[in-house]
N, CA and C of each residue as an Amber inpcrd file, in Angstrom:
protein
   204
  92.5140000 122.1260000 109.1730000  92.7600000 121.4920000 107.9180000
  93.7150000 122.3730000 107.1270000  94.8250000 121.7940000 106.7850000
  95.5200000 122.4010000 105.4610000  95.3290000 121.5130000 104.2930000
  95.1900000 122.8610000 103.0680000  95.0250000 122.5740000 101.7250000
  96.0860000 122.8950000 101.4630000  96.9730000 121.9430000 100.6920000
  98.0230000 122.6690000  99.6480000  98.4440000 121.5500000  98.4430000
  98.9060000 122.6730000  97.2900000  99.5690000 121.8230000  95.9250000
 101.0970000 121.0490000  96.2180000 101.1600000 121.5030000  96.9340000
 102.8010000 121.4040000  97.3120000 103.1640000 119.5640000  97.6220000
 103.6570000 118.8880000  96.8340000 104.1520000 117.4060000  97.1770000
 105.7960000 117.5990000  97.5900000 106.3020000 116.5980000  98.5650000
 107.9250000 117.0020000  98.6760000 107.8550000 115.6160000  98.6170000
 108.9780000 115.0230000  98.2430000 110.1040000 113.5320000  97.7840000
 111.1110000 113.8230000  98.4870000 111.7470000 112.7690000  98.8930000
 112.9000000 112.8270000 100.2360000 113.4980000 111.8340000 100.1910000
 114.7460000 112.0530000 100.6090000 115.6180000 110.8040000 100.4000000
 116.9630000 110.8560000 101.4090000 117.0600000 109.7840000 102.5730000
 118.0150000 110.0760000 103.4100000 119.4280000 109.5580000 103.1220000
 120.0110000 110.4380000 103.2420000 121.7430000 109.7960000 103.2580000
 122.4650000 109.7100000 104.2950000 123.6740000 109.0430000 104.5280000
 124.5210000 109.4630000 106.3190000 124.1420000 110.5380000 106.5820000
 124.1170000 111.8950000 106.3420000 124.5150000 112.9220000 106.7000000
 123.6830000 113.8480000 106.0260000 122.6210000 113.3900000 105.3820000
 121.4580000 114.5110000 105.0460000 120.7630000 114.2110000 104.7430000
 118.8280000 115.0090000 104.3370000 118.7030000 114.3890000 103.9320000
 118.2080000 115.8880000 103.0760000 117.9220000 115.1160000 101.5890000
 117.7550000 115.7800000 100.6700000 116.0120000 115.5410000 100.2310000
 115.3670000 117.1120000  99.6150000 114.0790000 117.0500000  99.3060000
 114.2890000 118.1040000  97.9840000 112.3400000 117.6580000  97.0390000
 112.4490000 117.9370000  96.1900000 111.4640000 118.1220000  96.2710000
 110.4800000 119.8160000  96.4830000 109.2610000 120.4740000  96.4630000
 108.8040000 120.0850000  95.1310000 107.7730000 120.1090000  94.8240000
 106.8330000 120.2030000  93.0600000 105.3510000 120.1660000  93.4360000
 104.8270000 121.1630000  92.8380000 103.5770000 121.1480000  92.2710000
 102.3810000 119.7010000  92.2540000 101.5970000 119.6390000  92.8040000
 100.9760000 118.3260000  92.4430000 100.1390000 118.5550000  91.3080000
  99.5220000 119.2500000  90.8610000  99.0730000 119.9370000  89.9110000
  99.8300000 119.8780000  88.3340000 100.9800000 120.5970000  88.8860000
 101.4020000 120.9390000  87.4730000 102.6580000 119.6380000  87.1660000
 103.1720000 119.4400000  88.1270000 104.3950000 118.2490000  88.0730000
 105.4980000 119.5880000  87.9750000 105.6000000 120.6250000  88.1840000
 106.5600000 121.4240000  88.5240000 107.2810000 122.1600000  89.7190000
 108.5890000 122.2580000  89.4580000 109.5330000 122.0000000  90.9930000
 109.3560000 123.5380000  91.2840000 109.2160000 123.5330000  92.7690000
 108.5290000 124.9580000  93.6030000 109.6390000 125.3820000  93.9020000
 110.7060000 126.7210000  93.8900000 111.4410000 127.2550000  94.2330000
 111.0990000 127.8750000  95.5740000 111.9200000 128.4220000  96.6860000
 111.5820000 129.2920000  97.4280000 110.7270000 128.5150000  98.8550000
 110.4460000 127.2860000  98.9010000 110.0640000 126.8850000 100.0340000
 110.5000000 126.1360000 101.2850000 110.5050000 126.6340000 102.2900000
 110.9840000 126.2460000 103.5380000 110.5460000 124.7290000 103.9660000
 111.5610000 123.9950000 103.5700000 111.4410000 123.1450000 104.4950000
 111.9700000 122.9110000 106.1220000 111.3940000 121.9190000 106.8150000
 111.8260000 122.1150000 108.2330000 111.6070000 120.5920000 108.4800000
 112.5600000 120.4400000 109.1860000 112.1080000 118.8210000 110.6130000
 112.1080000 119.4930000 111.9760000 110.9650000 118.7310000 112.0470000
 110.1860000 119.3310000 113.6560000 109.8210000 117.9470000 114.2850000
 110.1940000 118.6030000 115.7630000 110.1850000 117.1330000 116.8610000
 108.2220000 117.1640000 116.7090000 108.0780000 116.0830000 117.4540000
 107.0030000 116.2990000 117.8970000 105.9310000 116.9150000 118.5620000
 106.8250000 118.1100000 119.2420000 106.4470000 118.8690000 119.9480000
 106.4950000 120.0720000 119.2520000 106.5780000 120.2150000 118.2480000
 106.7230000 121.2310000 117.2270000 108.2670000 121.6920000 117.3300000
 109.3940000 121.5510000 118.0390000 110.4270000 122.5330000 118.1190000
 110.7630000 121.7570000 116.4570000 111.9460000 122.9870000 116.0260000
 112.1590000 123.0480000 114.9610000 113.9120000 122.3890000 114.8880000
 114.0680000 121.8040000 114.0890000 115.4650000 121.0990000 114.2550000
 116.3420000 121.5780000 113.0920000 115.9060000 122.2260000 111.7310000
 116.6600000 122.0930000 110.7770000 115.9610000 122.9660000 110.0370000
 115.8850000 123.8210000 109.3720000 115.0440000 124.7940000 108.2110000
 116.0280000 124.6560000 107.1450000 115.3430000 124.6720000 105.8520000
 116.5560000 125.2470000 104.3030000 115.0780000 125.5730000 103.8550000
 115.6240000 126.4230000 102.3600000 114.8580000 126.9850000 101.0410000
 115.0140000 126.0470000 100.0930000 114.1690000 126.1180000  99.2940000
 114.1390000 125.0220000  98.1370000 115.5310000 125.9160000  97.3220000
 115.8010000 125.2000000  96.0270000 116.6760000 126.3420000  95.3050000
 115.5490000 126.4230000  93.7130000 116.0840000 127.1390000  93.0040000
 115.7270000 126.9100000  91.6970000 114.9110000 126.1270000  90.9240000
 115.8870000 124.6790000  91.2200000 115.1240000 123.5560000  90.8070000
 114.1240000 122.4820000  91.8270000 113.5160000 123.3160000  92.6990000
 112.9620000 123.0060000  94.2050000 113.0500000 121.8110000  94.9030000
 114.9610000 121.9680000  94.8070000 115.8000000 121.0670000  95.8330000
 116.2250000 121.5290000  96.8420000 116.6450000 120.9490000  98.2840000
 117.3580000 121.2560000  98.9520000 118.1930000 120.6300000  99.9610000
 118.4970000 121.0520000 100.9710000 119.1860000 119.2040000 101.9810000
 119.0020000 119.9650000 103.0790000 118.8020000 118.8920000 104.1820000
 119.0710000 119.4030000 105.2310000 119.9250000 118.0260000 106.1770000
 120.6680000 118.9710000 106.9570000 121.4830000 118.1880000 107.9160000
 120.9300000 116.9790000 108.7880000 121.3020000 115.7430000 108.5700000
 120.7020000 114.9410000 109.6760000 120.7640000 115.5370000 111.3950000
 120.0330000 115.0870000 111.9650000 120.2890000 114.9680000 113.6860000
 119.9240000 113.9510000 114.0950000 120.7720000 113.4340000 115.1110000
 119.6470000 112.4170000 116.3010000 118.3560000 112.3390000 116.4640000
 117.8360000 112.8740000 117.0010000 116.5140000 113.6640000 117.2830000
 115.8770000 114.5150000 116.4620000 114.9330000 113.6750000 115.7000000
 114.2570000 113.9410000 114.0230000 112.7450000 113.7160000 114.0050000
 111.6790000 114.2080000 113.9890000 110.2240000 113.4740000 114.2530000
 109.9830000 113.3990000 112.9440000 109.8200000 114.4480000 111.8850000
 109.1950000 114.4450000 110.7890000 109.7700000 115.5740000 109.9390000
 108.7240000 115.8320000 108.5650000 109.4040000 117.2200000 107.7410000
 108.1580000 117.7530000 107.5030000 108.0640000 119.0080000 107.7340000
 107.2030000 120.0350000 107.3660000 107.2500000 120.6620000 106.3420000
């Protein structure tokens, strides 16, 4: 089981897709967290850091299972 505050919002474009970490708690944006898309098999396809305002993008691929 994982517990966490952490909600992410996502939104795909041609060529990326963009997320927005925040707090479920507080309604405030989490700086500093790794997002990732991972196949199903766990391999890892894409990592970024949130920034500041706990946004970030990551590159589309073909071969996409989910976001961590």
């Amino acid at each position: 089981m994982q517990v966490t505050d952490l909600g992410v919002v996502w939104k795909k474009s041609a060529n990326e897709t963009f997320a927005h970490v925040f707090s479920l708690a507080t309604g405030a944006s989490v700086p500093g967290v790794k997002v990732q898309f991972v196949t199903a098999e766990h391999a890892v396809l894409a990592t970024a850091k949130t920034d500041a305002t706990g946004t970030t993008s990551l590159p589309l691929r073909k071969k996409r299972a989910g976001c961590v």
